[in-house]
C-alpha positions as CSV (number, residue, x, y, z in Angstrom):
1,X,0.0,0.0,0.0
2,X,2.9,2.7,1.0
3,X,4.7,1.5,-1.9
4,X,1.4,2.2,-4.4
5,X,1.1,5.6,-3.1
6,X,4.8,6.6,-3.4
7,X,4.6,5.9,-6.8
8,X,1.3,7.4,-7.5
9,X,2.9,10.3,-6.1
10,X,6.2,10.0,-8.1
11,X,4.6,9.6,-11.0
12,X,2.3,12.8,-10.6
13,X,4.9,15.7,-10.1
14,X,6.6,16.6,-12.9
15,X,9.8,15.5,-14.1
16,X,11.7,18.9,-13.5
17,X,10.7,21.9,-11.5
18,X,9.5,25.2,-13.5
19,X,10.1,23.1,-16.7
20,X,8.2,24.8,-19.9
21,X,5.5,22.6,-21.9
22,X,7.0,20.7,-24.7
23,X,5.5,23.0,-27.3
24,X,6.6,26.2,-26.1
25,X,9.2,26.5,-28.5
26,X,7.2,25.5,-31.1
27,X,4.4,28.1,-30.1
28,X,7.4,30.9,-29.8
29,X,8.3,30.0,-33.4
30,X,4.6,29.8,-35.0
31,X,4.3,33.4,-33.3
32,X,6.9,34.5,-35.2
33,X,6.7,33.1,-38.5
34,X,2.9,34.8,-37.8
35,X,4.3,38.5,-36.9
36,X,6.9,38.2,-40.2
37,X,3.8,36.7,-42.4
38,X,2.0,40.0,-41.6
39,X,5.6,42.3,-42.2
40,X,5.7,40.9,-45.3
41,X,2.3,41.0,-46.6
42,X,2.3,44.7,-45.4
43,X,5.6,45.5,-47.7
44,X,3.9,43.6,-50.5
45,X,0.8,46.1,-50.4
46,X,3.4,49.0,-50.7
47,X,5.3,47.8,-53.6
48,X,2.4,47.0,-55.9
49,X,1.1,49.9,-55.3
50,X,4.2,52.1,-55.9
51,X,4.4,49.8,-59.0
52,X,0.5,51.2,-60.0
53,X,1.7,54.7,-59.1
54,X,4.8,54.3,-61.6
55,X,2.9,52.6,-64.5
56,X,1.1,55.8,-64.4
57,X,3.7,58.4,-64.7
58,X,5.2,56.1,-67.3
59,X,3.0,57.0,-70.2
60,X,3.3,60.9,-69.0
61,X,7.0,60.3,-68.7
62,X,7.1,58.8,-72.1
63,X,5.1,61.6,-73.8
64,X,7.7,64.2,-72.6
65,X,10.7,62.3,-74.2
66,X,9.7,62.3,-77.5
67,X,8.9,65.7,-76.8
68,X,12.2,66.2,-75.4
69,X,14.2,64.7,-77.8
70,X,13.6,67.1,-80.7
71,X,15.5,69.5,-78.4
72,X,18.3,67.0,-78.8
73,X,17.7,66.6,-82.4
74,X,18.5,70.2,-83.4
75,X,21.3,70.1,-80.9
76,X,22.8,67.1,-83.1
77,X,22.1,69.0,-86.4
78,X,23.8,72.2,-85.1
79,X,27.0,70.1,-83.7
80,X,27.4,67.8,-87.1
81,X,27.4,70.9,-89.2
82,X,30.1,72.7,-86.7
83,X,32.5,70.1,-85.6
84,X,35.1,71.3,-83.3
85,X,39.0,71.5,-85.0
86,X,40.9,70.0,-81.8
87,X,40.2,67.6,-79.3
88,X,39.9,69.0,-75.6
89,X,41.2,67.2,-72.5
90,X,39.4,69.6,-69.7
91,X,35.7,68.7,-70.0
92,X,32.9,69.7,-68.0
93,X,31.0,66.6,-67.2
94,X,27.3,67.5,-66.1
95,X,25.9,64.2,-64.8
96,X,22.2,63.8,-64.6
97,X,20.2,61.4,-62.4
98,X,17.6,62.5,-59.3
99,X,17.1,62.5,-55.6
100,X,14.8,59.6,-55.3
101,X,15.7,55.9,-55.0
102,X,14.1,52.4,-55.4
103,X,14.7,52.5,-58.9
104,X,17.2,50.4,-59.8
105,X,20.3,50.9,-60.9
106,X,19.5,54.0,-62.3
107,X,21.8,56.4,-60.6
108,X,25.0,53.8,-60.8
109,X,24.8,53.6,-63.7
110,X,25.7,57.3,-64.7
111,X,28.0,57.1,-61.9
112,X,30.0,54.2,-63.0
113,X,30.2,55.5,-66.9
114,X,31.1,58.9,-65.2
115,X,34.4,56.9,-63.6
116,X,34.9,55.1,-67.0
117,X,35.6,58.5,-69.5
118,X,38.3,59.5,-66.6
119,X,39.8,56.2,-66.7
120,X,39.3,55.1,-70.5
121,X,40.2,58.7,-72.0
122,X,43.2,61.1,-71.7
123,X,41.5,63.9,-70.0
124,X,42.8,66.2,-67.5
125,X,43.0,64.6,-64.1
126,X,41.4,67.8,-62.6
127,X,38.4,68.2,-65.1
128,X,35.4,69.5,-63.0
129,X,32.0,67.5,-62.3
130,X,28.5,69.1,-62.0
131,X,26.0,66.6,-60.4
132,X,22.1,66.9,-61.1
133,X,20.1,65.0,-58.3
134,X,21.4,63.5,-54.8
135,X,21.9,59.8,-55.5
136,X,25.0,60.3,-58.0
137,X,26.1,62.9,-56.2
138,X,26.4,60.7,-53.2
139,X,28.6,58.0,-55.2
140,X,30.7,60.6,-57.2
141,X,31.9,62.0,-53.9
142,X,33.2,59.0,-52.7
143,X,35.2,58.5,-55.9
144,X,36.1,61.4,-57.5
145,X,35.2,64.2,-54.2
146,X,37.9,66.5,-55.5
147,X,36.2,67.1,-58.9
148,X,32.6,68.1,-57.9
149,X,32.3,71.3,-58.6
150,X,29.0,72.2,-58.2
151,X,25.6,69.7,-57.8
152,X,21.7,70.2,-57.8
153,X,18.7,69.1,-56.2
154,X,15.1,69.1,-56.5
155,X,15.0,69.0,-60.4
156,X,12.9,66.6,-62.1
157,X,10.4,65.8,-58.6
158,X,8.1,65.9,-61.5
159,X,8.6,65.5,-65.6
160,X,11.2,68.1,-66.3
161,X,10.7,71.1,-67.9
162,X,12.8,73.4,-70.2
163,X,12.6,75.8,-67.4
164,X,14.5,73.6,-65.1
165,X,17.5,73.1,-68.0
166,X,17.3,76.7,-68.5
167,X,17.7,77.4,-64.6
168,X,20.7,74.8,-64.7
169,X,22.2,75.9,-68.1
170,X,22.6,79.7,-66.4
171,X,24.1,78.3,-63.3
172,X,26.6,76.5,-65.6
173,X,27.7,79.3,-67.1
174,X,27.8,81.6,-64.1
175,X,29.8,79.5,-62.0
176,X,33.3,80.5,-62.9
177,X,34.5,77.1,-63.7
178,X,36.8,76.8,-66.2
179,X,36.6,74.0,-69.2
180,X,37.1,73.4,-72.7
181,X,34.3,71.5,-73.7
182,X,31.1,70.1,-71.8
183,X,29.9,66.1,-71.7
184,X,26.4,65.6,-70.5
185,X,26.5,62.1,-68.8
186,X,22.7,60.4,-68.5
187,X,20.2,57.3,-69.1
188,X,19.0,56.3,-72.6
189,X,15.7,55.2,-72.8
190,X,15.8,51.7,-74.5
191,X,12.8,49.9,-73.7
192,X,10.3,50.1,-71.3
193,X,12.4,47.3,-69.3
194,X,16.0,48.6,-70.4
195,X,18.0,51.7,-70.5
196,X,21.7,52.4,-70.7
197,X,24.0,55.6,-69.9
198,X,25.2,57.5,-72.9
199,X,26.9,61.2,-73.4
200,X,26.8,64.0,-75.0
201,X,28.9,66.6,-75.9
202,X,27.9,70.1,-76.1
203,X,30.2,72.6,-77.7
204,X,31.5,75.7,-75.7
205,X,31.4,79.7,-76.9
206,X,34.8,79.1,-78.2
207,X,34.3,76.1,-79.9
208,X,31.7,77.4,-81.9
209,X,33.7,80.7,-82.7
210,X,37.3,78.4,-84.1
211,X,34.7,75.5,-85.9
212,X,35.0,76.3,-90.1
213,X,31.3,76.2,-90.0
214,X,30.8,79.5,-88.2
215,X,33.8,80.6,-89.7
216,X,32.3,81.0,-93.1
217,X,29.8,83.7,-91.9
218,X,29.6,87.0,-91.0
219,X,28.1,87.0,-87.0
220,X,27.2,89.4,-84.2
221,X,29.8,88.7,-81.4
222,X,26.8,87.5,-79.5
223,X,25.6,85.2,-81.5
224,X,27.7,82.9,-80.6
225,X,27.2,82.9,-76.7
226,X,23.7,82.7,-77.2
227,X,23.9,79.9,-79.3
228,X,26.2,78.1,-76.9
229,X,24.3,79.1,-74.0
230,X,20.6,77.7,-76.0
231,X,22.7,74.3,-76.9
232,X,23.4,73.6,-73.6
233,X,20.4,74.2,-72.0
234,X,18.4,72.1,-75.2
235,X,21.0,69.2,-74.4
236,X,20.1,69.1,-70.8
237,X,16.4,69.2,-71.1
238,X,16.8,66.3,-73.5
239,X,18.8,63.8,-70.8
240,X,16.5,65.3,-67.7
241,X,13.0,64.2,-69.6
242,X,14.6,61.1,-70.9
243,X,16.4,60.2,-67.8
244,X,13.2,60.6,-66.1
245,X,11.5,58.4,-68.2
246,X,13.9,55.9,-67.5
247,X,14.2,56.5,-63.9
248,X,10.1,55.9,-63.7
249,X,10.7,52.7,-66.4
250,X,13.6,51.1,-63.7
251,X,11.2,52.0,-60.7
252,X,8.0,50.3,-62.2
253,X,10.2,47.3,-62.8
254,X,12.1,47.2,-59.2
255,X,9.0,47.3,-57.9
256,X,7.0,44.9,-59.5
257,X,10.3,42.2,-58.7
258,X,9.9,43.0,-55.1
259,X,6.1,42.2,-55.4
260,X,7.0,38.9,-56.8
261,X,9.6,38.4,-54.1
262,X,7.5,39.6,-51.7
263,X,5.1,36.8,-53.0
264,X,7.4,34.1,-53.2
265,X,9.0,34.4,-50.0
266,X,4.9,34.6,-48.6
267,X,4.6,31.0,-49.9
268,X,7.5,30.1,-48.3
269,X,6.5,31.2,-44.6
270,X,2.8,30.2,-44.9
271,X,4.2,26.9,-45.5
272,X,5.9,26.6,-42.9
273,X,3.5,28.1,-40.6
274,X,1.3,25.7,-41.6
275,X,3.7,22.4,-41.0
276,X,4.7,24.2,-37.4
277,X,1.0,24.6,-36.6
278,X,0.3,21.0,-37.8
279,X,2.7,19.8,-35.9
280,X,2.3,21.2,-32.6
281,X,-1.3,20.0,-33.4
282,X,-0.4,16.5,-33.2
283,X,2.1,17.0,-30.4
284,X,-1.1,17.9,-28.5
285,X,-3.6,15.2,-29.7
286,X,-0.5,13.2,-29.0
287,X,-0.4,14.6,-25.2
288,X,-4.5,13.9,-24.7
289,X,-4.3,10.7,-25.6
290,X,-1.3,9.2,-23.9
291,X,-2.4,11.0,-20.8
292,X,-4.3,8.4,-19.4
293,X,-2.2,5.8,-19.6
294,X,0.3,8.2,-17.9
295,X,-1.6,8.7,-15.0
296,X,-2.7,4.9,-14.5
297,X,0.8,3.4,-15.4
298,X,2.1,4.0,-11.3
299,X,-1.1,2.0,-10.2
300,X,0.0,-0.8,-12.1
301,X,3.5,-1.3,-11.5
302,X,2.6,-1.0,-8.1
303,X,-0.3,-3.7,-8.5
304,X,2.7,-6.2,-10.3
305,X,5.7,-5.2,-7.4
306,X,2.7,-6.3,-4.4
């Protein structure tokens, strides 16, 4: 009789004192794998609809480059007609890209072809670098800091307009810097799902004034400068709205991957939410049922020992 109640007793307390259920762990993880299910879902909402918001100002984007890119036409026209006699080793490199991010490689890529003409060309080591927008202006000043000479910001929030080149064409020119000739670094518009950085050069007051073109007529001293001065600020309209475009193309696209990422890797934590949660379901059902037996197995080895 003592020896039946002993073990009744034994085999009622648990094995260790203040021990946690055998499914804590598992409940710990489900409750995670619940909080980063929702996290996730969440920063799938916000990509597709950035990617809505972008497919919008696509088309908009789209119908100011082909706008834009007469601009660039006559600037083309103008430069084949009046090419320059020498090369120049001190150019102005006017780099154009924007403030805003999660679009790609967008801004890298103006900033890597940027690095490329100083180290695939024999220009002056000191040639100055005007940045338009934050992003490349970040990069290029961990590269090249000694070379920025002068950046922008808040141009092209919206589509560009000729009164933003204009404003950044005057600036140019007042600054004071001194160069021979002026490359405009920026994104071509390929396709709506590609793009690739490309330059421009843009011939100075001087240029124009030595070319044999100009040379063969009779001009106001003036006319020149104003020329140069309406060049320039026709080239830069024409890589803003295009670069826009393709900033807008790159963001739709970066967007629209993360959604499907965002998708993929929900798949991937509902599953195994659902084997966790299946499996702490049996681990119970498992508990109920061997219970019993649990609590009648002292009773019986006490029965066999008497």
């Amino acid at each position: 009789m003592l020896a039946r109640r002993t073990l009744a007793r034994v085999g009622s307390q648990p094995s260790v004192l203040g021990a946690a259920p055998t499914n804590a762990r598992n409940m710990a993880t489900l409750r995670e794998l619940e909080l980063r299910l929702k996290s996730v879902r969440n920063i799938e909402k916000i990509t597709k609809s950035m990617k809505m918001i972008a497919s919008t100002k696509l088309n908009k984007a789209q119908r100011a480059m082909v706008q834009g890119k007469q601009y660039g036409a006559a600037n083309a026209e103008l430069f084949q007609n009046a090419p320059p006699e020498t090369s120049t080793k001190r150019r102005l490199f006017i780099v154009v890209s924007s403030d805003k991010g999660l679009c790609g490689g967008v801004h890298s890529s103006v900033s890597k072809a940027t690095r490329r003409e100083f180290a695939e060309h024999n220009l002056d080591p000191e040639s100055p670098i005007m940045v338009i927008g934050d992003k490349s202006k970040a990069q290029l000043s961990r590269a090249l800091p000694n070379n920025l000479a002068l950046t922008f910001n808040q141009i092209g929030r919206d589509v560009p307009t000729f009164a933003d080149a204009a404003g950044v064409a005057d600036l140019v020119i007042k600054s004071g810097v001194q160069y021979d000739s002026i490359t405009i670094v920026y994104n071509k518009f390929v396709s709506a799902i590609s793009y690739e950085a490309a330059t421009v050069e843009v011939l100075t007051e001087n240029s124009l004034k030595e070319s044999p073109g100009f040379k063969a007529y009779e001009m106001e001293d003036d006319f020149t400068k104003d020329v140069a001065e309406f060049a320039l600020a026709n080239a830069i309209y024409a890589a803003l709205v295009e670069g826009h475009a393709c900033e807008i193309s790159a963001r739709r696209n970066a967007m629209d991957n993360a959604s499907k990422n965002a998708s993929d890797m929900i798949n991937s934590l509902q599953l195994q939410y659902n084997r966790g949660r299946q499996a702490s379901i049996t681990n119970e059902l498992v508990d109920i049922i061997t219970g019993p037996f649990s609590v009648s197995m002292p009773y019986a080895l006490a029965d066999q020992i008497l």
